[in-house]
TORSERO-617603 format. One line per field, with one value per residue (C-alpha): residue in three letters; x, y, z; residue number from 0. Coordinates in nm, 4 decimals. Each point is the difference from the previous one (the first is absolute). Example, Ala and Ser with C-alpha at 12.3 -4.5 7.8 and 13.67 -1.06 7.14 Angstrom:
TORSERO-617603
resn c(ALA,SER)
xx c(1.2300,0.1370)
yy c(-0.4500,0.3440)
zz c(0.7800,-0.0660)
resi c(0,1)
This chain:
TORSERO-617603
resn c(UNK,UNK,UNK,UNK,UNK,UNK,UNK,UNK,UNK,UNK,UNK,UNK,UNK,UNK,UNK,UNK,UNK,UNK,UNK,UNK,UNK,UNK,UNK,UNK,UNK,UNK,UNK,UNK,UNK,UNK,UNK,UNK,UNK,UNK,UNK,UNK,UNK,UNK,UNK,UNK,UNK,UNK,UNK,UNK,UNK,UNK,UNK,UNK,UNK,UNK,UNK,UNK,UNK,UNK,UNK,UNK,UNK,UNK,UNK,UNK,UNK,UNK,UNK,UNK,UNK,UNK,UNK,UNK,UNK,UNK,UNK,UNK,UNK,UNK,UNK,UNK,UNK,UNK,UNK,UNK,UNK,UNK,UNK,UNK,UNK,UNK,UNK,UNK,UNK,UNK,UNK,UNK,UNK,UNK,UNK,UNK,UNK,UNK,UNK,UNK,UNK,UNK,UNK,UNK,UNK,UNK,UNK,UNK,UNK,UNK,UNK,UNK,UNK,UNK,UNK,UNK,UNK,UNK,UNK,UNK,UNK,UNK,UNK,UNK,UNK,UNK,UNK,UNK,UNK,UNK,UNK,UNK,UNK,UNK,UNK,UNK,UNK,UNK,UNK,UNK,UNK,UNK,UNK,UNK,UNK,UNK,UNK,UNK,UNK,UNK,UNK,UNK,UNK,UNK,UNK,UNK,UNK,UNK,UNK,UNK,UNK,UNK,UNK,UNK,UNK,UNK,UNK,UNK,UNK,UNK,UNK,UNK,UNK,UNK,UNK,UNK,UNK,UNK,UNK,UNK,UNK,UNK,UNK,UNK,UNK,UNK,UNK,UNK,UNK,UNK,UNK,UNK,UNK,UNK,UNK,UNK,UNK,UNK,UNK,UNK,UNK,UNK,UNK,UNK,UNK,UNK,UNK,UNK,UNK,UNK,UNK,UNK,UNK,UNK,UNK,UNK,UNK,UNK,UNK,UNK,UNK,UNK,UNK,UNK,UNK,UNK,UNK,UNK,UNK,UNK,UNK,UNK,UNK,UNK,UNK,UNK,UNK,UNK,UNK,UNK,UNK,UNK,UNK,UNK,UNK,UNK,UNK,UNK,UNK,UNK,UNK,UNK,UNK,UNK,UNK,UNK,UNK,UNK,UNK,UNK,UNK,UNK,UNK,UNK,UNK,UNK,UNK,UNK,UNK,UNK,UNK,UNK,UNK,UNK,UNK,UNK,UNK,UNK,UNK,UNK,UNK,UNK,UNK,UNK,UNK,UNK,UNK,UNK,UNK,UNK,UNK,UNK,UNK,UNK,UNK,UNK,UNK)
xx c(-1.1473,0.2107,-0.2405,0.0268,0.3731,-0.0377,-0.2415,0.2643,0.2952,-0.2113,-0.0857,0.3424,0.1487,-0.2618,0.0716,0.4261,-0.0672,-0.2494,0.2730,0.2887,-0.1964,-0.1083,0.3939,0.1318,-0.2631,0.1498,0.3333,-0.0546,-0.2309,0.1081,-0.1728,0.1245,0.2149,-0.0886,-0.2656,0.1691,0.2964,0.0748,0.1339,0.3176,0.0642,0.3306,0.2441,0.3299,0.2611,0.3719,0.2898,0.1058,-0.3596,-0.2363,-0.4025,-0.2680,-0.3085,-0.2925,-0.2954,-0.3451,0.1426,0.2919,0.2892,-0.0002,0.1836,0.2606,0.1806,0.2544,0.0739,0.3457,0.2955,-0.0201,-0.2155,0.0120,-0.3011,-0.1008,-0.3043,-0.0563,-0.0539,-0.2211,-0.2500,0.0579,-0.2284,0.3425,0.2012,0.3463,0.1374,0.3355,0.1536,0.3620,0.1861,0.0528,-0.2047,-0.0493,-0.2201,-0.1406,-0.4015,-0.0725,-0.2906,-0.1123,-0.2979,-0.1490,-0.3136,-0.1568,-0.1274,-0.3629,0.0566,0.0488,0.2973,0.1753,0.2568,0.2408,0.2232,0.3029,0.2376,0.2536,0.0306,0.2464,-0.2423,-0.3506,-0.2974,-0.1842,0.1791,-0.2777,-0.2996,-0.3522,-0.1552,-0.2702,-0.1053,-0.0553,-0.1534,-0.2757,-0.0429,-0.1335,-0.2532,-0.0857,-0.0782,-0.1974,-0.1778,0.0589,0.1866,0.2683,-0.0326,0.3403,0.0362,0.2624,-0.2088,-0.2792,-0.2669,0.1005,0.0181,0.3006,-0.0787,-0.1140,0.3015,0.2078,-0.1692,0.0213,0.3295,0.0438,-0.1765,0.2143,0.3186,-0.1172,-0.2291,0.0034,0.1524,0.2452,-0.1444,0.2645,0.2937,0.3167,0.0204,0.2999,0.3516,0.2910,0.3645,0.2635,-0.2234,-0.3155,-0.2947,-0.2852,-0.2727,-0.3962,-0.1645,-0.3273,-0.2631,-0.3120,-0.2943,-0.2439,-0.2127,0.2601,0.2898,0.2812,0.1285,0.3564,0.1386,0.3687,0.2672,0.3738,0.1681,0.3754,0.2073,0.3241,0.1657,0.0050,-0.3212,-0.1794,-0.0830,-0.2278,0.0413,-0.3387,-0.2508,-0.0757,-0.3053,-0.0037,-0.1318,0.2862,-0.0108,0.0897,0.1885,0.2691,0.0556,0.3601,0.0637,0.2161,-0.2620,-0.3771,-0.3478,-0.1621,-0.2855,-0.0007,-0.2505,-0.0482,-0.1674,-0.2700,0.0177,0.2570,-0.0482,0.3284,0.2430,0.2776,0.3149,0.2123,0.0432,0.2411,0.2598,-0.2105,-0.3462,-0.2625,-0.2467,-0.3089,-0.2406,-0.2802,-0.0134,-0.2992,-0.0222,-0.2607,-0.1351,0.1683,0.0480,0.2835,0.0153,0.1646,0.3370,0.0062,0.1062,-0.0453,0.3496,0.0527,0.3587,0.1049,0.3231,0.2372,0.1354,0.4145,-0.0174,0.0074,-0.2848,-0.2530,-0.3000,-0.2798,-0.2758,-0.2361,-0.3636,-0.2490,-0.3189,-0.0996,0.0779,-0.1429,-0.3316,-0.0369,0.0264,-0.1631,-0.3065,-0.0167,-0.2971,-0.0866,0.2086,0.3193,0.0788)
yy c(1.5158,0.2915,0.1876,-0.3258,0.0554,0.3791,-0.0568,-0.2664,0.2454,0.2494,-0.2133,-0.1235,0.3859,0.1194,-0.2713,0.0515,0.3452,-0.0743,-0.2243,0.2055,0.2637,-0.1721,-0.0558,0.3248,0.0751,-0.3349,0.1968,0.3684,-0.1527,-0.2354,-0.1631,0.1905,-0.1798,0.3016,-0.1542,-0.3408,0.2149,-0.1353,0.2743,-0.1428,0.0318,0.2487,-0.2135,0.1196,-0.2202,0.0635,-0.2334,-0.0357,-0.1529,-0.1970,0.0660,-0.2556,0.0302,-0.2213,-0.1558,-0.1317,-0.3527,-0.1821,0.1347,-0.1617,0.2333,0.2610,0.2405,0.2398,0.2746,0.0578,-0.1718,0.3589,-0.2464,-0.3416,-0.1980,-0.3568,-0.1420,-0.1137,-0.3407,-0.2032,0.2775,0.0746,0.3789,0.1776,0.1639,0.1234,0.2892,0.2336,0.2392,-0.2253,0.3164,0.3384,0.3335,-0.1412,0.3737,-0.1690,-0.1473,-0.3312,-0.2866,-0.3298,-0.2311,-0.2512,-0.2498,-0.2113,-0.3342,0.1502,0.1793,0.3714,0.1321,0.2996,0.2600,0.2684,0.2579,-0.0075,0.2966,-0.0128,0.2233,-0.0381,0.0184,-0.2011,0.1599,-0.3649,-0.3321,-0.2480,0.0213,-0.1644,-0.0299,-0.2559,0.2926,0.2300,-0.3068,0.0351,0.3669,-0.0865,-0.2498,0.2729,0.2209,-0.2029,-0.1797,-0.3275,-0.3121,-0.2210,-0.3429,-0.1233,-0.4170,-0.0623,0.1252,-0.2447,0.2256,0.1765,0.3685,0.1927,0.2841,-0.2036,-0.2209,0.3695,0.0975,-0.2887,-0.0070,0.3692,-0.0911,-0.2845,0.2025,0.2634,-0.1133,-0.3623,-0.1677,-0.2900,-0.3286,-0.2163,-0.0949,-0.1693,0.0402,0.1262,-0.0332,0.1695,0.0698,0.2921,0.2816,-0.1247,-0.1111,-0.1460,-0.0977,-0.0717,0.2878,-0.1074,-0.2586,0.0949,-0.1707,0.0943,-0.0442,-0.3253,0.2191,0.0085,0.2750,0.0071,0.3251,-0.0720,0.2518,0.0203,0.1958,0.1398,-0.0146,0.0248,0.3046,-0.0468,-0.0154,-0.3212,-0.0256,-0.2158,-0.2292,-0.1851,-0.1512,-0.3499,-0.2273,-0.3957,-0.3291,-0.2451,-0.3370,0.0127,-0.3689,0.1152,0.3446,-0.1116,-0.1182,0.1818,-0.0212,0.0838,-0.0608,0.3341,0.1836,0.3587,0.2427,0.3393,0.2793,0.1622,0.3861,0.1126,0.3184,0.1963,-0.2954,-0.0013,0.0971,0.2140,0.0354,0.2341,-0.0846,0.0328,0.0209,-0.2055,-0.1213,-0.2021,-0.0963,-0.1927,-0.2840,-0.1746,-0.3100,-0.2579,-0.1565,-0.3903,-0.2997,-0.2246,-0.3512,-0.1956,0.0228,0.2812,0.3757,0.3417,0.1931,0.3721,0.0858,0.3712,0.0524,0.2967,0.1480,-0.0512,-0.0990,-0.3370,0.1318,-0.2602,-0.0596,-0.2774,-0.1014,-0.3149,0.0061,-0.3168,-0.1168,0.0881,0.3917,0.0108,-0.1088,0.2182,0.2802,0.3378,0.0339,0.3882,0.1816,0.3145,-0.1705,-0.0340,0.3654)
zz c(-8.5616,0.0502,0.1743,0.2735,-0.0184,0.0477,0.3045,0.1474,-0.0170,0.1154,0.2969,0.0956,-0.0532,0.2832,0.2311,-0.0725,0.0926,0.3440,0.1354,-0.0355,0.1299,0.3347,-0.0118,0.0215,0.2404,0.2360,-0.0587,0.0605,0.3379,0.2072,0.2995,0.2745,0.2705,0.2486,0.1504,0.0989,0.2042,0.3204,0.2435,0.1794,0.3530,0.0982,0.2330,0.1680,0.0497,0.1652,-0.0018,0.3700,0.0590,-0.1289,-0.0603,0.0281,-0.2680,0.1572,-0.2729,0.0203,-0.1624,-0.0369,-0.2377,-0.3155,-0.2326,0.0439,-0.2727,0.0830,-0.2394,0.0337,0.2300,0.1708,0.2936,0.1251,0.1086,0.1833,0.0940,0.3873,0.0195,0.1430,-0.0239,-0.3287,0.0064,0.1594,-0.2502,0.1055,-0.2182,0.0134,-0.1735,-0.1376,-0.0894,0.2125,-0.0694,-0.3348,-0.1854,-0.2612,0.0574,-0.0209,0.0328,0.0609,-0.0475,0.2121,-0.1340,0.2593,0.0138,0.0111,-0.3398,0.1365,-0.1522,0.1941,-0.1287,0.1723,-0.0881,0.2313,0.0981,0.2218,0.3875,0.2412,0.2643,-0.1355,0.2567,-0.0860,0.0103,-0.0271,-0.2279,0.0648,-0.3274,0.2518,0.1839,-0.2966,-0.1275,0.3202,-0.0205,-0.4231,0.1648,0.2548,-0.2164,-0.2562,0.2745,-0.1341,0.1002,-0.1854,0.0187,-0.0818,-0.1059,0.2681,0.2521,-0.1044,0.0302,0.2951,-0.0616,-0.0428,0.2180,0.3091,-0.0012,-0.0292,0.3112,0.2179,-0.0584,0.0785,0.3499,0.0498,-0.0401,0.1915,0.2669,0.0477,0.3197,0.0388,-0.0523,-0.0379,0.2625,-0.0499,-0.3496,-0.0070,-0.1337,0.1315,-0.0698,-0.1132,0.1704,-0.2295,0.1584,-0.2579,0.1124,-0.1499,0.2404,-0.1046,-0.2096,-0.1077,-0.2373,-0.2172,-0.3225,-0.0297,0.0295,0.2307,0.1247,0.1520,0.1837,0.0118,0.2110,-0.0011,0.2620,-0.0661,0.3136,-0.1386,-0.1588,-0.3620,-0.1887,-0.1676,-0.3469,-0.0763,-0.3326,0.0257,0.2077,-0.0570,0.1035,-0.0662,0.1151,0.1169,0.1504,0.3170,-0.0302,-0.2032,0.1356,0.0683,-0.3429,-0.2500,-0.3005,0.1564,-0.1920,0.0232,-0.1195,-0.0583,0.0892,-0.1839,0.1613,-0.1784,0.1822,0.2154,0.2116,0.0639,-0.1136,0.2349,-0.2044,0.2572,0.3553,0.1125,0.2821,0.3774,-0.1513,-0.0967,-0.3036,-0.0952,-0.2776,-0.0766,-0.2293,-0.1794,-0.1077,-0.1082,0.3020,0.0067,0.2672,0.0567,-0.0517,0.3285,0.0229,-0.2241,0.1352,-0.1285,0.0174,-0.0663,-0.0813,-0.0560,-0.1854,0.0925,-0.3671,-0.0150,0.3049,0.2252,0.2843,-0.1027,0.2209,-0.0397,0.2159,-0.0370,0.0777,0.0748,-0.0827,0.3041,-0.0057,-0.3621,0.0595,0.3472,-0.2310,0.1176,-0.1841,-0.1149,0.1774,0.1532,0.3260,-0.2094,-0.0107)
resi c(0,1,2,3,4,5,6,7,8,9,10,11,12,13,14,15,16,17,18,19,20,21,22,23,24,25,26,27,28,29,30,31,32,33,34,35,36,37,38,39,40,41,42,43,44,45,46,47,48,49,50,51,52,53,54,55,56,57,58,59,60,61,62,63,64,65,66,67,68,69,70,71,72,73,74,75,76,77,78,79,80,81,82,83,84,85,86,87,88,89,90,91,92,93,94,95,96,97,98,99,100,101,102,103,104,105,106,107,108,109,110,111,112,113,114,115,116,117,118,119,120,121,122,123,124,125,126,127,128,129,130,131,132,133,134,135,136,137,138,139,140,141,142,143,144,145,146,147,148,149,150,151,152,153,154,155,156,157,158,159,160,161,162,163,164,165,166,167,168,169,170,171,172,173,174,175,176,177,178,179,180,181,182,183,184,185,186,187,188,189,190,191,192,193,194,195,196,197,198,199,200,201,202,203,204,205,206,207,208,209,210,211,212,213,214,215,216,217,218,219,220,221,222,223,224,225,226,227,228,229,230,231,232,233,234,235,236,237,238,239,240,241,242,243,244,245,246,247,248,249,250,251,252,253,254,255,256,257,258,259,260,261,262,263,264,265,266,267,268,269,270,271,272,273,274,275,276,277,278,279,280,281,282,283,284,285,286,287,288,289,290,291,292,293,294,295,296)
């Protein structure tokens, strides 16, 4: 019997020592965090004006890591991030994080310059360059299936190269002309080229761009059924035009009909300002879309 209860103590001594041996070891070696870094990106920022950081997806999150800047999301688009610096020639660094509503979380270390050589960041571009160089494509869910690269570069084309389609779409007041320069179609996607043109001698800044389906009946009403539209990729979203020059962009949205009576009106918003411009498109114009070929460019 007590060569049982010397065996047992022996037994429970060995395994008191193994534990608090694999504990030190836990202790004097932790699991390196090393590995999981993520390398931020370096951003300037001033105070008399205002930088534009441009993402793959829609803004869902956004941390700032001291009151040193002030921030805003551009709405309707909702991938346009506005950032400043809210004091003067502050020295000391600072940061701020950004998570997307794909998941991809982004962080950058922010000092201040008087004269930023970069005011607007396209994180989509260095997005394509990635794919480039991987030779793979992203299929993104709000492109359903369409991929990410192809609808970049039709929409590069469109801004660059693609010709007027559309006349009389056009509003018109204060100096502003807006106006939809252009529809395209494709892979059940629309594809709206929209211009503004500054005539008058102070610039416009734009607040937001906004798309919606209204019934046509009760346009003159004070309180209007409507149905907004969100696009899924912008290319170059019009923020700014300065005074005697001119902008454009290209919107995408998911490809849609009307119902009779119903309209489709485009309304862009001048920020602290009363310069606002809408136009109203048809049936009619919608489904004599371009279709995007070899022709369109």
């Amino acid at each position: 019997m007590n060569t049982q209860k010397s065996h047992f103590i022996l037994i429970m001594l060995l395994l008191l020592f193994v534990s608090r041996m694999f504990g030190q070891d836990s202790l004097i070696a932790p699991l390196s965090l090393e590995k999981a870094k993520l390398e931020p990106f370096r951003m300037l920022v001033t105070y008399s004006k205002t930088s534009h950081v441009i993402f793959p997806s829609p803004i869902r999150y956004v941390d700032l890591g001291s009151e040193l800047l002030i921030a805003s999301k551009s709405e309707p688009i909702g991938n346009v991030l506005r950032i400043k610096a809210a004091v003067r020639n502050f020295e000391e660094e600072t940061n701020f994080s950004v998570i997307t509503e794909d998941g991809q979380f982004y962080s950058f270390d922010v000092f201040y310059s008087p004269y930023p050589a970069v005011l607007t960041y396209d994180l989509l571009k260095r997005q394509r360059e990635i794919e480039r160089q991987y030779s793979t494509d992203v299929l993104f869910e709000d492109l359903k299936g369409s991929s990410s690269s192809l609808t970049k570069l039709m929409m590069e084309n469109l801004y660059r190269n693609s010709r007027k389609t559309i006349n009389h779409i056009a509003s018109k007041s204060y100096g502003i002309r807006f106006s939809v320069r252009a529809l395209h179609v494709n892979d059940n996607k629309f594809y709206f080229t929209l211009e503004v043109d500054n005539k008058s001698n102070i610039a416009y800044d734009i607040e937001m761009i906004k798309f919606k389906i209204v019934d046509k009946k009760k346009l003159k009403r004070k309180v209007v059924q409507e149905k907004r539209l969100e696009p899924i990729r912008v290319y170059t979203p019009l923020i700014t035009v300065t005074h005697h020059s001119n902008a454009k962009g290209v919107y995408v949205l998911e490809q849609f009909t009307l119902l009779k009576g119903q309209v489709l009106e485009v309304e862009i918003l001048e920020r602290n300002g009363g310069r606002h411009q809408k136009v109203q498109l048809g049936n009619k114009k919608l489904i004599h879309a371009k279709l995007i070929g070899n022709s369109s460019f």
